[in-house]
N, C-alpha and C positions, 0 to 999 in steps of 0.2 A: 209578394213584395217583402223584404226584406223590414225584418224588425228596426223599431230604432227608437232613442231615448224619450222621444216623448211618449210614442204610441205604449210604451211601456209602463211608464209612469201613470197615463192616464187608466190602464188597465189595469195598475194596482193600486189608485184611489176608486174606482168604480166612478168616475166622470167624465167626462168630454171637453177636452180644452177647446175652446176657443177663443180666437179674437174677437169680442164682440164688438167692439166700434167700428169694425169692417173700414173699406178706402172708397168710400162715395166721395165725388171729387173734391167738395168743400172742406171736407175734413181732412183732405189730402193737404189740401191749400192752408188750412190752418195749421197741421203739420210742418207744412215746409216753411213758418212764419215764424216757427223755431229758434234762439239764437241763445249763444252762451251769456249774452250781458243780461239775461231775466230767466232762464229756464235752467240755466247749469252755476249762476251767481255763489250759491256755495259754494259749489267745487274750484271755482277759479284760481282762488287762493291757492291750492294745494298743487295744482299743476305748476311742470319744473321743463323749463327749456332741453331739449335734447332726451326727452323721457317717452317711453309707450305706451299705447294706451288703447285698449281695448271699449268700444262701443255695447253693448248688447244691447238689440232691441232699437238700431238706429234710423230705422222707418225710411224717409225720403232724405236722410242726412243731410241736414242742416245743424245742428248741432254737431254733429261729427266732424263736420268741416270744418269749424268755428273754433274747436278743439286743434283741431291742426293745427291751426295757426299760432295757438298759445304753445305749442310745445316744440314748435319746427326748431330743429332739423331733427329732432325725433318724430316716428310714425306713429298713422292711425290707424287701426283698423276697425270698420263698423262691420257689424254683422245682425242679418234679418229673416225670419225663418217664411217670407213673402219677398217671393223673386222680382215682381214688378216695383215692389220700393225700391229692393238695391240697384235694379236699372237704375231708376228715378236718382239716386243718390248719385251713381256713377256719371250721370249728366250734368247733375250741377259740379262734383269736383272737378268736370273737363270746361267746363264756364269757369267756373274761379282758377283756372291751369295750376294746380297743386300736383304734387309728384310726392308727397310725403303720408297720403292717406289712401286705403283702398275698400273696398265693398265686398263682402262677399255672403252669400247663402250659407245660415249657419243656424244651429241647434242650441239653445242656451244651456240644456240640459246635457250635449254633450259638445262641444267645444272644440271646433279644430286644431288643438293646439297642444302644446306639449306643456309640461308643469314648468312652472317658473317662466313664464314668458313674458307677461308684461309689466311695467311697474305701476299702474293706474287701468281702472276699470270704472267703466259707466254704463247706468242705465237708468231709462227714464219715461217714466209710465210703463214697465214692461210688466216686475215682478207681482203686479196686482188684477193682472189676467190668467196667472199662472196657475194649475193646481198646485202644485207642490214649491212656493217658491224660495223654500228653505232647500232643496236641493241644486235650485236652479245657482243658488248665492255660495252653495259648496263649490259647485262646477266654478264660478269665477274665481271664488279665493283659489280656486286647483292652479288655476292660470298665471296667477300671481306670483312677483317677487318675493322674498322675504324683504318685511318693510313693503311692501305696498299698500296702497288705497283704493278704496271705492267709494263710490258717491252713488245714492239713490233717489229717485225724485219722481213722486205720486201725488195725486190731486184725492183727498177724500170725498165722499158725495154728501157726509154729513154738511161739510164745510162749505155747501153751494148754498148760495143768497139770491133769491131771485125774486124781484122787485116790479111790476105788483106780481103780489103771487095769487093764485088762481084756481079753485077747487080741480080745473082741470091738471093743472101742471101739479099739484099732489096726487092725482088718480096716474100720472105720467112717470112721475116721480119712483112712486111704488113698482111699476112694472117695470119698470126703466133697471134700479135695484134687483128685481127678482130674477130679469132676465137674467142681468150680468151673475148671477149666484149660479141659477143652473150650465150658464157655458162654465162654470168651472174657477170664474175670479173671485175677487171679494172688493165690490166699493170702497170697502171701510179699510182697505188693508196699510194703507198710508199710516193710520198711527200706531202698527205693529212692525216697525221698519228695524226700530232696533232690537226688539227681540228677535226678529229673522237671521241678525247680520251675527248678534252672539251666539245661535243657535250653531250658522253657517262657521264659526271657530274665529271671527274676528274679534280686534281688541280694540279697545278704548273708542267704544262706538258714542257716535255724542250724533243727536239728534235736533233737526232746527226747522221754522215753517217761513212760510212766506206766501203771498197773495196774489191773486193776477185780477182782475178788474177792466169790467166796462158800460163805462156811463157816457157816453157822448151818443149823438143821433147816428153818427156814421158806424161807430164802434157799434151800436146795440143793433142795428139797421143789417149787419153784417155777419154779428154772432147770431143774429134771430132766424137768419136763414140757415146757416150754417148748423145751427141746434136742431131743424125742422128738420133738415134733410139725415141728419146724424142718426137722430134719435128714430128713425124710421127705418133706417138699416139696423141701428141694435136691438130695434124689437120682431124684426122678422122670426125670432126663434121663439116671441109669446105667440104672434099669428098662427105659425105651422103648430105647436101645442094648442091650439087654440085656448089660449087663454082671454084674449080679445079678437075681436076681425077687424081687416084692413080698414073696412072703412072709420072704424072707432080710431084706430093709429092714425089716419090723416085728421081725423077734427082735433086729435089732442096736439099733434105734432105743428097743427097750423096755429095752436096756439102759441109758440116759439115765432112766430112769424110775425101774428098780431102783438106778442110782447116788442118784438123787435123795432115796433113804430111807435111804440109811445112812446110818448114825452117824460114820462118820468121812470122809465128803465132802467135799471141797473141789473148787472150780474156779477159779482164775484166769487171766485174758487178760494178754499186754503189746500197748499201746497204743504205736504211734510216731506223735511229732505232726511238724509242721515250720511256722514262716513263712519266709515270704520278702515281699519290698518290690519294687514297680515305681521304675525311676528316676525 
């Protein structure tokens, strides 16, 4: 099999990248629930009608799409290094009949594209599963106009509130964290966004947060499943280490379930975003 930029990468940090939140289909579903007026709200501003814009990391593209629309008759392009999303994406832009955005399989770390290609670049939840993803943020500014932007947008695990909490959901918590360290990411990497971007040669990087939240019976009723089934795919990698067995992962995981029905549940994330500009 032919080399290529990640398998590279991961072999000269001595780690193994992975996705760990994997696409079990709830999470799919939350995914695709996506939309620029709460997930891309910083960057809004910055997009200019008739401009390009590059996706990385656009999963079932919903936001990618949402994006088109603020910039038409300028193009999209999302790109996702999991083929069954960009399907998934390519289906919904044939639902919404857009002709100004497209999908396709692609490597963050190397980029199908030529330098100076686009003048706006996004990603979101990507570069925090990434090993190296101060290279990953070179490969985009590569892509980049002189005068371009990028916008980045990650959820910290510090920043999870979760109401009542629960000896179990801290025994969850801890594994939850440790998996995602050994595939390769960092939980915490949201409030190192703008050192990444100065690292990656951007300028006048400014940095900003924001919160997603849910308290109602249907909201918590919905995330509580959702968190059960999630968190049980991102710990398949403690199982196979054995660092706990399945049956421990379903009694912690159905505690996201039982959260999910009480009455006095909440859960909020903090989001940290950041742009930064090519000279």
């Amino acid at each position: 099999m032919a080399d290529n930029a990640r398998e590279r990468t991961q072999r000269e940090s001595g780690k193994q990248e992975r996705y760990t939140h994997g696409y079990e289909s709830k999470f799919v579903e939350y995914l695709e629930g996506r939309e620029v007026s709460k997930d891309a709200a910083f960057f809004q501003p910055h997009l200019k009608s008739g401009k390009s814009l590059i996706d990385c990391g656009c999963g079932p593209g919903t936001i990618t799409i949402d994006l088109a629309g603020f910039i038409t008759p300028g193009h999209v392009v999302g790109i996702d290094l999991e083929e069954n999303q960009i399907k998934l994406a390519r289906e919904h832009a044939l639902e919404r009949n857009l002709s100004n955005v497209k999908f396709e399989v692609g490597d963050i770390y190397k980029l199908p594209f030529p330098d100076n290609t686009f003048d706006a670049a996004f990603a979101h939840t990507v570069l925090q599963h990434l090993v190296d993803p101060v290279k990953a943020a070179i490969e985009i500014h590569r892509v980049l106009k002189p005068g371009g932007i990028i916008g980045v947008r990650e959820e910290d695990t510090a920043g999870f509130i979760i109401s009542p909490f629960t000896p179990k959901f801290d025994e969850l918590m801890k594994l939850y964290v440790r998996t995602w360290k050994h595939n390769g990411g960092d939980p915490y990497f949201a409030r190192r966004q703008r050192a990444v971007l100065n690292k990656a040669g951007f300028v006048r990087v400014e940095a900003s947060a924001s919160a997603e939240s849910y308290g109602t019976p249907e909201s918590t009723r919905k995330m509580g499943e959702m968190m059960a089934d999630y968190m049980y795919t991102h710990l398949e990698t403690a199982i196979q280490l054995n660092w706990v067995d399945a049956t421990t992962v379903e009694t912690l995981t159905a505690e996201w379930r039982s959260w999910g029905e009480h009455p006095d549940a909440f859960f909020g994330v903090l989001f940290c975003e950041a742009v930064g500009w090519v000279k």
